[in-house]
C-alpha positions as CSV (number, residue, x, y, z in Angstrom):
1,X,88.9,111.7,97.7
2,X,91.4,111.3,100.6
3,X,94.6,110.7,100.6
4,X,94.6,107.0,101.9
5,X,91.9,106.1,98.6
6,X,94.0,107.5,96.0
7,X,96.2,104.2,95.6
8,X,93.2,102.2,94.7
9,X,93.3,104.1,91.5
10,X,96.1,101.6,89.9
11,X,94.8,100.9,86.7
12,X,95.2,103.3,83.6
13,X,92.3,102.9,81.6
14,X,91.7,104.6,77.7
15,X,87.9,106.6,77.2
16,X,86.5,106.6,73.7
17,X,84.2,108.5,72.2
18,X,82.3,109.0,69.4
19,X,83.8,111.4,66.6
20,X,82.7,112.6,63.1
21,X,84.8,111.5,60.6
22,X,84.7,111.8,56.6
23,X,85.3,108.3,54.7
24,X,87.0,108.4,51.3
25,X,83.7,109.2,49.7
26,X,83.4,112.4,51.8
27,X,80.6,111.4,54.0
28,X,80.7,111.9,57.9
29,X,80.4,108.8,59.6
30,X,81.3,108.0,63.4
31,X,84.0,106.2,64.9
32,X,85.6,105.8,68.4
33,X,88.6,107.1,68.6
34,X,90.8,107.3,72.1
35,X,89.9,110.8,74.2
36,X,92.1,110.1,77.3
37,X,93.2,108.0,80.0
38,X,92.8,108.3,83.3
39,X,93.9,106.1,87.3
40,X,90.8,103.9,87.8
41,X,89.6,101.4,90.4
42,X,88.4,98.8,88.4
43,X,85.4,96.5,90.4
44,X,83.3,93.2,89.2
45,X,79.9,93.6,90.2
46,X,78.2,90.5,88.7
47,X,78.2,88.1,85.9
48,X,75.5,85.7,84.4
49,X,75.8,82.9,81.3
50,X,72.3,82.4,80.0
51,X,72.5,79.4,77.6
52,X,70.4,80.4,74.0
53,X,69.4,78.0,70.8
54,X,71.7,76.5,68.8
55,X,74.1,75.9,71.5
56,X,75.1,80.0,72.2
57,X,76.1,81.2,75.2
58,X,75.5,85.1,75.9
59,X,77.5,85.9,79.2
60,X,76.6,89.8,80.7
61,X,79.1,91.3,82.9
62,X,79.1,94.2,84.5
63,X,82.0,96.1,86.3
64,X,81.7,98.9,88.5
65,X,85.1,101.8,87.4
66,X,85.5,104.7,90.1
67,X,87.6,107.3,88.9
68,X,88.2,110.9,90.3
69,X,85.5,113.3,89.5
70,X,87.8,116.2,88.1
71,X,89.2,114.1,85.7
72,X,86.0,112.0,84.7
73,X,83.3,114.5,84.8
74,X,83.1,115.1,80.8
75,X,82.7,110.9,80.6
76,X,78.8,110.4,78.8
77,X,76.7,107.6,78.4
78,X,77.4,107.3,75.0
79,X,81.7,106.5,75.3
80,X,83.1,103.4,75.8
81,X,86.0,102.2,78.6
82,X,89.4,100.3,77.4
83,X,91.3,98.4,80.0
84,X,93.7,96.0,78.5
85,X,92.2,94.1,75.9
86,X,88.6,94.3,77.3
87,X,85.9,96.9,76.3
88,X,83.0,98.5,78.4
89,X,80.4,100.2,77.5
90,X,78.3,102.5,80.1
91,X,75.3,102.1,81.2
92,X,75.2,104.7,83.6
93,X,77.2,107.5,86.0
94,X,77.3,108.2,89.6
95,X,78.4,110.8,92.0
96,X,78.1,108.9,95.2
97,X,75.9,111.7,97.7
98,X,77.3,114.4,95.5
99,X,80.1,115.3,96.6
100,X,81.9,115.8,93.1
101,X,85.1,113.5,94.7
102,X,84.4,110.3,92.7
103,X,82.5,108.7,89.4
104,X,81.4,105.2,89.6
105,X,80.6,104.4,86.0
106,X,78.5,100.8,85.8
107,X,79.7,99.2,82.9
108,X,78.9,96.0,80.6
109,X,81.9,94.7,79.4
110,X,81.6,94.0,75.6
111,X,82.5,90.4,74.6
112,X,83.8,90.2,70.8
């Protein structure tokens, strides 16, 4: 990435991923737990409401994050993204014309 991009990474955001863990009954079970955090560029793609029966609302948002590719190059599919109080989960990775400089993770953000 040059030098002159590196200041759009101005938000620290928190990866999670999945890891074993035994309950008090001594079975393994998973939970996300926090792996690191890392300067992202944080991007809204698009966003739909669709109303549903019974008066629900299910919105879909989707953000695009860029981080460097050094630091987010172990990121999978199957981790989630915390910035702030919001949650994304990944749908999927690119390395724009690979050239291992950037990640642009497309995310859903996950509304509670």
């Amino acid at each position: 990435m040059a030098k002159r991009q590196t200041n759009r990474l101005k938000h620290k955001i928190d990866v999670y991923g999945n890891t074993k863990v035994l309950n008090e009954l001594n079975e393994t079970s998973y939970e996300f737990t926090k792996i690191k955090t890392l300067s992202a560029e944080i991007v809204p793609q698009t966003g739909s409401l669709q109303r549903q029966q019974a008066e629900t609302i299910l919105t879909n948002v989707t953000h695009k994050i860029i981080v460097r590719y050094s630091a987010g190059k172990d990121i999978t599919k199957d981790m989630q993204i915390q910035f702030r109080n919001h949650r994304f989960e990944i749908k999927y990775i690119l390395n724009p014309y690979f050239k291992n400089e950037t990640l642009e993770i497309f995310c859903q953000e996950v509304l509670e």
